[in-house]
C-alpha positions in Angstrom: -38.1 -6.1 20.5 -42.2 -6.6 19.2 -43.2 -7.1 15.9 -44.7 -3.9 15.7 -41.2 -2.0 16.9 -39.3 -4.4 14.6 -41.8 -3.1 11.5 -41.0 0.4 12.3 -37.6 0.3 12.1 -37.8 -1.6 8.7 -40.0 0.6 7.5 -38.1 3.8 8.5 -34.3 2.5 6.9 -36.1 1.8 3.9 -37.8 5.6 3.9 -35.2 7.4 5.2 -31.9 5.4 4.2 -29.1 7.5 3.3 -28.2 5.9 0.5 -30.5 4.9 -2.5 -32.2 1.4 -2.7 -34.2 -0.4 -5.5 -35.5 -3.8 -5.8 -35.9 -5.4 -9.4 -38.1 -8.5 -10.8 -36.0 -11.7 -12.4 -36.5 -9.6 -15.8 -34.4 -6.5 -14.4 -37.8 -4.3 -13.8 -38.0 -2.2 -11.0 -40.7 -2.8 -8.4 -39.4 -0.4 -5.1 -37.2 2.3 -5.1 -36.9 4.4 -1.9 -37.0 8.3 -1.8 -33.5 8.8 -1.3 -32.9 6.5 -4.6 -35.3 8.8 -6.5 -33.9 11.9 -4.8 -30.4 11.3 -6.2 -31.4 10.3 -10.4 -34.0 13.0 -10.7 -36.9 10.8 -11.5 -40.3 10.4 -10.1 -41.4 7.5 -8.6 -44.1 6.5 -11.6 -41.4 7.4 -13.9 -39.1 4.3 -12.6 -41.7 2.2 -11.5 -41.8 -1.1 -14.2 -39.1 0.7 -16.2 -35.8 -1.9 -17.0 -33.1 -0.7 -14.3 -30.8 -0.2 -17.3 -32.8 3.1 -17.5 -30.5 4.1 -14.8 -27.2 3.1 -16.3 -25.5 5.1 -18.9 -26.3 3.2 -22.8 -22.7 2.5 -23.3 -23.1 -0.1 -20.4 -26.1 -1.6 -21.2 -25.4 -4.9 -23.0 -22.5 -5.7 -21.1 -25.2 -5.3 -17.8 -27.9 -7.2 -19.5 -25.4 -10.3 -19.1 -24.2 -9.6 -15.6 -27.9 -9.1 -14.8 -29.1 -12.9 -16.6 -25.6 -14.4 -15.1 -26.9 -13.3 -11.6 -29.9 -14.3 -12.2 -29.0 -17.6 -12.7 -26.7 -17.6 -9.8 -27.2 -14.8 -7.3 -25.3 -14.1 -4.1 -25.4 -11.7 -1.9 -21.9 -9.7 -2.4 -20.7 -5.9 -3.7 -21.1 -5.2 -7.7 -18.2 -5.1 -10.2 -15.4 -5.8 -7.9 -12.3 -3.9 -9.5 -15.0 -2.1 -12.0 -15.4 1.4 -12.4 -19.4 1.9 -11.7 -21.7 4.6 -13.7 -25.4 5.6 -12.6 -27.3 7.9 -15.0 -29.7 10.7 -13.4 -32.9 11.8 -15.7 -31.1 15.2 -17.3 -28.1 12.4 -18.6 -25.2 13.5 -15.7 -23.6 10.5 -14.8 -21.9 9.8 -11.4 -19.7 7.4 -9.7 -21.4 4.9 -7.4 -21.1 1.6 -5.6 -23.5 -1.1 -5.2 -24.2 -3.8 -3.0 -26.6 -6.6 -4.4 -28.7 -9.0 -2.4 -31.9 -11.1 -3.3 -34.3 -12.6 -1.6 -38.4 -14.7 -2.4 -41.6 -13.4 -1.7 -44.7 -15.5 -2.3 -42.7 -17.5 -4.7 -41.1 -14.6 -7.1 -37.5 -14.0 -6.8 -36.5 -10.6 -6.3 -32.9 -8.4 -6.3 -32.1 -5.9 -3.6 -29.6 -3.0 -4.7 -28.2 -0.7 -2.0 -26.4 2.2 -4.4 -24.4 4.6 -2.9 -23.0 7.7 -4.8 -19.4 8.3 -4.4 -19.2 11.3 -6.6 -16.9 13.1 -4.0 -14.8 10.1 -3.2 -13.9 9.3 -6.2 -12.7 13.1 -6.7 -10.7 12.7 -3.5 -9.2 9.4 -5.2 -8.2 10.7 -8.2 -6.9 14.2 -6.4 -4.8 11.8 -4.4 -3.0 9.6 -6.7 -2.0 12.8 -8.4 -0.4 14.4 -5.6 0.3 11.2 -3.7 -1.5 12.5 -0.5 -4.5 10.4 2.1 -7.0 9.2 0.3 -10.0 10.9 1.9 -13.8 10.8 0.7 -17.0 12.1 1.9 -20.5 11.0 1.1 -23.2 13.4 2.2 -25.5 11.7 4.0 -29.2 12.8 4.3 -31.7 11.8 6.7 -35.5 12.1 6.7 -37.9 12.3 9.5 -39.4 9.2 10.6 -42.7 9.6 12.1 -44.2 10.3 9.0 -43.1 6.6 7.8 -44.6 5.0 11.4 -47.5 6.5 10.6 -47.9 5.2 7.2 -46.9 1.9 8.7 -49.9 1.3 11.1 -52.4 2.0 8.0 -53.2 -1.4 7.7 -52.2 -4.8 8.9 -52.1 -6.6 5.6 -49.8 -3.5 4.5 -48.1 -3.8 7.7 -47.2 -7.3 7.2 -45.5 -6.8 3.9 -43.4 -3.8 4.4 -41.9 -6.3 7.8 -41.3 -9.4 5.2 -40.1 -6.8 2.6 -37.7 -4.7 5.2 -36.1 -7.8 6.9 -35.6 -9.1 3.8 -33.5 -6.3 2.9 -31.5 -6.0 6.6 -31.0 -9.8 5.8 -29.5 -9.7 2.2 -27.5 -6.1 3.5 -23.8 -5.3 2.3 -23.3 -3.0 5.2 -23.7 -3.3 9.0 -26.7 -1.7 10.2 -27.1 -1.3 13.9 -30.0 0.8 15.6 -29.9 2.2 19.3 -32.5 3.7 21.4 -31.6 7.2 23.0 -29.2 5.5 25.5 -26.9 3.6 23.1 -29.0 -0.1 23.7 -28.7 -1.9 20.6 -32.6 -2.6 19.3 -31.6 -3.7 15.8 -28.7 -6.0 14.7 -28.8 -6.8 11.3 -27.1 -10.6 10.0 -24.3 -8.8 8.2 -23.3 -6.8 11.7 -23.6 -10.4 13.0 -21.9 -12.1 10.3 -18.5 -9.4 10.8 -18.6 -8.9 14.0 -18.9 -12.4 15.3 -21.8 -11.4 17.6 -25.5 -12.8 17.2 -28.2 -10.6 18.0 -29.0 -12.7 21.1 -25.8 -11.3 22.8 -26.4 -7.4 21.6 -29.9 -6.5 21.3 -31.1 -5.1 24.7 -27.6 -5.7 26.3 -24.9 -3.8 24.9 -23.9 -0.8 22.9 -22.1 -0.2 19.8 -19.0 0.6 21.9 -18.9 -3.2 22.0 -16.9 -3.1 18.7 -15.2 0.6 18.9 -11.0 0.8 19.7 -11.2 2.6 22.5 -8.3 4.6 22.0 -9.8 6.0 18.5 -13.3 7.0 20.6 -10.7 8.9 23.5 -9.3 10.9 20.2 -12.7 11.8 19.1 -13.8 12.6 22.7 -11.1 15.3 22.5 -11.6 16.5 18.9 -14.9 17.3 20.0 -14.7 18.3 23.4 -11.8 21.3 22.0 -14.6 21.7 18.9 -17.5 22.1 20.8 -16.5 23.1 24.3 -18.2 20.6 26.0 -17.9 17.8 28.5 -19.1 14.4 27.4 -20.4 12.1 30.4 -19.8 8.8 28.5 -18.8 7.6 25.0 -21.8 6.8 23.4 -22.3 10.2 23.4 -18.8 10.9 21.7 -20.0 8.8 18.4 -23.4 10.6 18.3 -23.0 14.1 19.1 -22.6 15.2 15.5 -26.2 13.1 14.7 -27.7 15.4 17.2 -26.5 18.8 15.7 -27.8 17.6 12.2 -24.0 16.9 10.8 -24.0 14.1 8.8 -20.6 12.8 8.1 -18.7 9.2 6.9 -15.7 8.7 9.3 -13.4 5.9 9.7 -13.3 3.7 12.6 -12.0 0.1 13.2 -14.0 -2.8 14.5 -12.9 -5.0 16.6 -14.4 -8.7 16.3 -15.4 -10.8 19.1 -12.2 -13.1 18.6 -10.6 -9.8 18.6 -9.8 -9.4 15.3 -10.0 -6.0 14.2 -11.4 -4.6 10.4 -11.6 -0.9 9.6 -15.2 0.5 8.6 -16.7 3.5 7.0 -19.8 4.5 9.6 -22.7 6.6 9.5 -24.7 7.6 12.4 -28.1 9.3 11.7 -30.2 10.2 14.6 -33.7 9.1 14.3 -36.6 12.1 15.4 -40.1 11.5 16.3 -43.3 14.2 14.7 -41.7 16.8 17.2 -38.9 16.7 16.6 -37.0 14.9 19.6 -34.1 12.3 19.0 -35.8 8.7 20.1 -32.8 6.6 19.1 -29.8 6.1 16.6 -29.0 4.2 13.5 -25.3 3.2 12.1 -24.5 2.1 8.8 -21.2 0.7 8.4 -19.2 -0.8 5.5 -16.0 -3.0 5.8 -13.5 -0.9 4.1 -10.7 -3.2 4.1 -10.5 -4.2 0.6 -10.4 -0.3 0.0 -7.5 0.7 2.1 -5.6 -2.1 1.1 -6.1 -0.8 -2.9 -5.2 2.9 -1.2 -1.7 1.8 0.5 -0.7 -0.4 -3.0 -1.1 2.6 -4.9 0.5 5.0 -2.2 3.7 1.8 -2.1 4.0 2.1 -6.3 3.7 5.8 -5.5 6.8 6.0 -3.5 8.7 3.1 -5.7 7.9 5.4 -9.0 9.5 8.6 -7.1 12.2 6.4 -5.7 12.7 5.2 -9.5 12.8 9.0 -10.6 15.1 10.0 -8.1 17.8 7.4 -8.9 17.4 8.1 -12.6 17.9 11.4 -11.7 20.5 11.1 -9.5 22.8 8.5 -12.2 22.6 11.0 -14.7 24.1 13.9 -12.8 26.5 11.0 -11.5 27.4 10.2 -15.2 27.5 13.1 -16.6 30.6 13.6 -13.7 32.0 10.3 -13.8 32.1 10.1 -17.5 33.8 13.1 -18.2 37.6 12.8 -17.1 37.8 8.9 -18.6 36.1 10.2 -21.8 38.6 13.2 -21.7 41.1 10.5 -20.7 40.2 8.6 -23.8 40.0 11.2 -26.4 43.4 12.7 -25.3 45.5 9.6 -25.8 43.8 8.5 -28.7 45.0 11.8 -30.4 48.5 11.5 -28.7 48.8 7.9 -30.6 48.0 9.2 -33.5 51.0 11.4 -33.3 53.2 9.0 -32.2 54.4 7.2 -35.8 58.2 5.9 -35.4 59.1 2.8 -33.7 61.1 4.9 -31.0 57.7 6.2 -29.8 56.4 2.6 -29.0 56.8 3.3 -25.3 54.7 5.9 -25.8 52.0 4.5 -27.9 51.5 1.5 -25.2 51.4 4.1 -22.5 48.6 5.8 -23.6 47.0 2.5 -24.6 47.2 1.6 -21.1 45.8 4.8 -20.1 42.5 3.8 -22.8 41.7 0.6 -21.7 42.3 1.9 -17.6 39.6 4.3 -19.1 37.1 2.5 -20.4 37.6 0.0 -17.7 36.3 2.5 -15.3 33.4 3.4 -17.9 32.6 -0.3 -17.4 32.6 -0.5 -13.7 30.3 2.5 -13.7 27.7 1.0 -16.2 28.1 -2.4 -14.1 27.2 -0.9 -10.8 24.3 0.9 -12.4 22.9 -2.2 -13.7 23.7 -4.5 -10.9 21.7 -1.4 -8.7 18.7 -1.8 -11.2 18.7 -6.0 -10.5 18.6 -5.2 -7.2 15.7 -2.6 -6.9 13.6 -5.2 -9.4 14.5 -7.9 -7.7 16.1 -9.6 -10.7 19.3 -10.9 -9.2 19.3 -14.8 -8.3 21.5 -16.3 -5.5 22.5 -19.7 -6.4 24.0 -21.3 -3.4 26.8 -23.8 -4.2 29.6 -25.6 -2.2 33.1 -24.2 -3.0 36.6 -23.3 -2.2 36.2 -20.0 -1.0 40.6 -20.3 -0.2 41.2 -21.2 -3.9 38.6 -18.8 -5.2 40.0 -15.5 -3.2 43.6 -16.7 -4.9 42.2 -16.7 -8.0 40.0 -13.4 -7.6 43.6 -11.7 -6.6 45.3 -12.9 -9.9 43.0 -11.2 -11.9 43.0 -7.5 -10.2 46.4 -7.0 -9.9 46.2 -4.7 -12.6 43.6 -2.2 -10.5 46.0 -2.0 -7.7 48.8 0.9 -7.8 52.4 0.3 -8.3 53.5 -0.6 -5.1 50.3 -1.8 -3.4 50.6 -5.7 -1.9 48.1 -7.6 -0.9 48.0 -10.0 1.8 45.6 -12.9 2.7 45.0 -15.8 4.9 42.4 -18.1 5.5 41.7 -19.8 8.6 39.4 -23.2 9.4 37.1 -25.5 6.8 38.0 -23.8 3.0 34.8 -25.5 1.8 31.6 -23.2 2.1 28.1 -23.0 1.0 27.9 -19.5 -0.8 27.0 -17.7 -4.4 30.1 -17.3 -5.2 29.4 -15.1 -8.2 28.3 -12.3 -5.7 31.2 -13.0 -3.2 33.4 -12.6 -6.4 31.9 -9.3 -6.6 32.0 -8.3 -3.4 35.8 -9.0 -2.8 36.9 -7.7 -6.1 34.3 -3.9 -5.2 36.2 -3.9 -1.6 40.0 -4.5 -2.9 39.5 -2.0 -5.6 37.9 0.4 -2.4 41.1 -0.1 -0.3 43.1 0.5 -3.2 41.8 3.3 -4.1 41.9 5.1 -0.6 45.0 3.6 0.3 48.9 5.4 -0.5 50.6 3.7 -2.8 53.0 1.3 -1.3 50.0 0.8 1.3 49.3 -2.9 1.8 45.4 -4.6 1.8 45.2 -7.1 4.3 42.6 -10.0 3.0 41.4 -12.5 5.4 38.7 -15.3 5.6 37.5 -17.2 8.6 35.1 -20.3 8.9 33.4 -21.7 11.6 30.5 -23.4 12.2 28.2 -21.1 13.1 29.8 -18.3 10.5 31.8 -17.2 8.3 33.9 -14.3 8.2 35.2 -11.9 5.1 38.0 -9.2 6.2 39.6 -6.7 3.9 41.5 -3.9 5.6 43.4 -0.9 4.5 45.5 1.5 6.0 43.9 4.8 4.0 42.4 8.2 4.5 39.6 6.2 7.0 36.1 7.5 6.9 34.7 9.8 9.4 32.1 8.2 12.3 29.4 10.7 10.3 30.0 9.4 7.0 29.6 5.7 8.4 26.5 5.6 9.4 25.1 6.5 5.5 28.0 4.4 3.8 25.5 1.8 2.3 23.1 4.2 0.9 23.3 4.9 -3.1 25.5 7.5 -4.4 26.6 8.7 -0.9 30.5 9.2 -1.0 32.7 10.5 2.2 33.3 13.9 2.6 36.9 13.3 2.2 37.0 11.4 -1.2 36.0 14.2 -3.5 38.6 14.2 -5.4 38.8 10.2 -5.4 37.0 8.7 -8.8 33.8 6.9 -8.1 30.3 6.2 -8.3 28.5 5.9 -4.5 27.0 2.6 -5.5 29.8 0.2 -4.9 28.7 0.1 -0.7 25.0 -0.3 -1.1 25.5 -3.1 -3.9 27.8 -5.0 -1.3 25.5 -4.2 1.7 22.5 -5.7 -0.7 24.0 -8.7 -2.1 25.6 -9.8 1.3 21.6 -9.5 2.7 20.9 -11.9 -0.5 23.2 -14.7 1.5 22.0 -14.0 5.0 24.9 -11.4 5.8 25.6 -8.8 7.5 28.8 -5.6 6.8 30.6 -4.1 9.1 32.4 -1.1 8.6 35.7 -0.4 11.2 37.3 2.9 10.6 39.1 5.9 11.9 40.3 8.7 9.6 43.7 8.7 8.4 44.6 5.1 10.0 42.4 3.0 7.5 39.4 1.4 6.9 38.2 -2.5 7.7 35.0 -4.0 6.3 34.1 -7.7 8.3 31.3 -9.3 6.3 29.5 -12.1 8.4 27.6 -14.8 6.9 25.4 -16.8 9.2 26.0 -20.7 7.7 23.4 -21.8 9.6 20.6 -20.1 7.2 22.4 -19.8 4.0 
């Protein structure tokens, strides 16, 4: 590429940029603005020309800027503005809009100047806040405008001394850039490869310009999608995919669309691109130019607030979902409670003292089971926040299962045994806190949905590659159906409805048993009982 082709491309981003840029002095002044830039705040050049860029910033900011503006003066980089800041421009009749700003900087005959490429995002930033209300894509457009560039070619050949500076003054902004700007002839040859394009891509100029085209970086497989959008759009025939990417330039449709980049290590980024075709003083296309901006940052901000999105609903549902659970469960143990508290009350001679204890037994069975319910809740609410803490010890896991069945023999029915046996090494490395609750949440199951002289076979097994937790019944079973959702919350079999209980008791088993690298099995056929095997791999607790 010559000088003189070089200058005209400079010259013509500057003129006919889709997006507005301004350079200011080291005391904030503005020297250049481009007419897009005046365009889009209302002004005329003369009126912005020497004026304090804070003219273009809405008063309430202007202090805090003033700072930012002497703090970048003292150090300035080339990188975006207010990163994780809300941005405000001010137009001459006092609307304000949205916008987002890339800063640069660069020397000329010994004066420091600051580059700012500002880009309204009105309409994005309605498509944002459209989307986190009804938690749906994220999608913004930016209109993009083009002008026609003979006009500035010609103004570029008035003089040589003129010529020169607009060529230091261009490269200087392609330099100090925030966005990939590649230009094309007609045919899709790269002519200008700007160092930000380099810098992303992993490509120097040397390796582009005159060689390739920008298909260098496209995913294939998102240009083939395009290729038949268009091609059903349009009804046409594309005869290679260049052409896909710049057909809409040619009709005049300016539009931001997404693509991902793929790096010359192979890496991949997703950009925001623009393609504006570029017309000479009749009219005809003579080439194309792209402006792209790394949106990764972006869409990793979109898919956190579409992730708390989903946790809030998930949070509503469950609330939701306990309450109408409560307001069931809570009943016939509240009933339970009330009833026998009025029954003692009647009961005043000592001949009724069979009586009185009965019903006794019958409160505290109650508000036992009030407990349990408000304990699974809770223990389901560590769980989702990620509160609960495995502390791995070394134990008797024998002697702990004997003592775990001397203290529920009272939540077993009448004539209900329970058997266990333990087979190889009784010392293990396990929470035993949360095996406590796990063997105690699968005896009370099998009791539960076992007859009552039914007997709950307990058995532990360890190896040394595992170890093994069995508690089987001989119950109502559950159906092969109801399986495959047992570990989900609040899901109860189809055949326990009249069997007290809260859904939870599964998925807070399945969860903590993850929390020590295991794993639950459920073994069942209806009306021949039920076996859960919980496997613990010893070799990664």
């Amino acid at each position: 590429m010559n000088r003189n082709e070089s200058s005209n491309h400079f010259e013509a981003f500057f003129e006919y940029a889709t997006m507005g840029i301004l350079v200011t002095n080291k005391n904030g002044e503005i020297t250049a603005i481009n007419p897009f830039a005046i365009q889009e705040f209302g002004y005329s050049e003369r009126d912005l020309i020497g004026e304090k860029i804070e003219r273009l910033i809405p008063s309430r900011f202007h202090t805090r800027h003033i700072v930012h503006r002497g703090k970048f003066s003292k150090n300035p980089q080339t990188r975006p503005m207010g990163l994780g800041m809300d941005l405000y421009a001010l137009k001459k009749d006092g609307t304000e809009f949205p916008v987002e700003v890339s800063l640069g900087n660069y020397f000329n005959e010994g004066n420091r100047f600051v580059i700012a490429f500002i880009n309204d995002i009105s309409v994005r930033k309605a498509a944002e806040a459209k989307v986190e209300k009804l938690n749906n894509e994220l999608e913004e457009t930016v209109a993009q405008r083009t002008r026609d560039l003979q006009e500035t070619l010609h103004q570029l050949n008035i003089s040589k001394d003129k010529l020169q500076d607009v060529l230091s003054y261009q490269k200087a902004l392609l330099d100090n850039a925030g966005a990939l700007i590649i230009a094309t002839d007609v045919n899709g040859i790269i002519k200008l490869f700007n160092p930000e394009a380099s810098r992303l891509t992993g490509y120097s100029e040397s390796e582009v310009i005159d060689k390739a085209t920008p298909l260098l970086f496209h995913d294939q497989s998102e240009v083939e999608k395009k290729r038949i959008k268009l091609e059903s759009e349009f009804g046409l025939k594309f005869t290679n995919d260049f052409a896909v990417l710049v057909e809409k330039s040619r009709r005049n449709i300016h539009e931001e669309e997404q693509y991902t980049y793929i790096t010359k290590s192979g890496d991949s980024f997703p950009v925001s691109l623009t393609i504006t075709s570029i017309r000479d003083v009749t009219g005809e296309i003579t080439g194309f130019m792209g402006i792209a901006i790394d949106i990764s940052k972006r869409i990793k901000a979109e898919e956190d607030l579409r992730e708390s999105l989903e946790k809030e609903k998930e949070l509503n549902e469950l609330k939701s979902r306990f309450v109408s659970m409560a307001s069931h469960e809570f009943r016939t143990p509240l009933s339970t409670v009330l009833s026998s508290a009025y029954l003692i009350e009647k009961y005043r001679v000592i001949e009724d003292q069979p009586q009185r204890e009965k019903h006794l037994q019958r409160i505290i069975s109650s508000v036992s089971m009030l407990t349990d319910i408000l304990n699974d809740f809770l223990s389901v609410g560590k769980i989702e926040e990620g509160k609960i803490q495995v502390r791995i010890t070394e134990f008797d896991i024998e002697q702990q299962l004997t003592l775990i069945l001397s203290e529920i023999k009272h939540i077993l029915k009448d004539r209900q045994k329970v058997q266990y046996v333990h087979e190889g090494s009784s010392l293990v490395f396990l929470d035993s806190s949360l095996l406590k609750h796990i063997v105690m949440n699968l005896i009370s199951n099998a009791s539960k949905f076992s007859p009552e002289d039914g007997a709950i076979e307990i058995k532990t097994i360890h190896n040394e590659q595992h170890i093994y937790l069995s508690v089987k019944d001989h119950g109502i079973g559950i159906s092969k159906d109801d399986q495959k959702h047992l570990m989900e919350r609040f899901f109860r079999g189809t055949n326990a409805g009249h069997i007290q209980g809260t859904g939870l008791g599964l998925h807070i088993i399945s969860k903590y048993a993850e929390l020590m690298n295991g794993a639950v099995q459920c073994i069942s056929e209806l009306e021949k009982g039920t076996e859960f095997v919980i496997t613990f791999n010893t070799k990664k607790v």
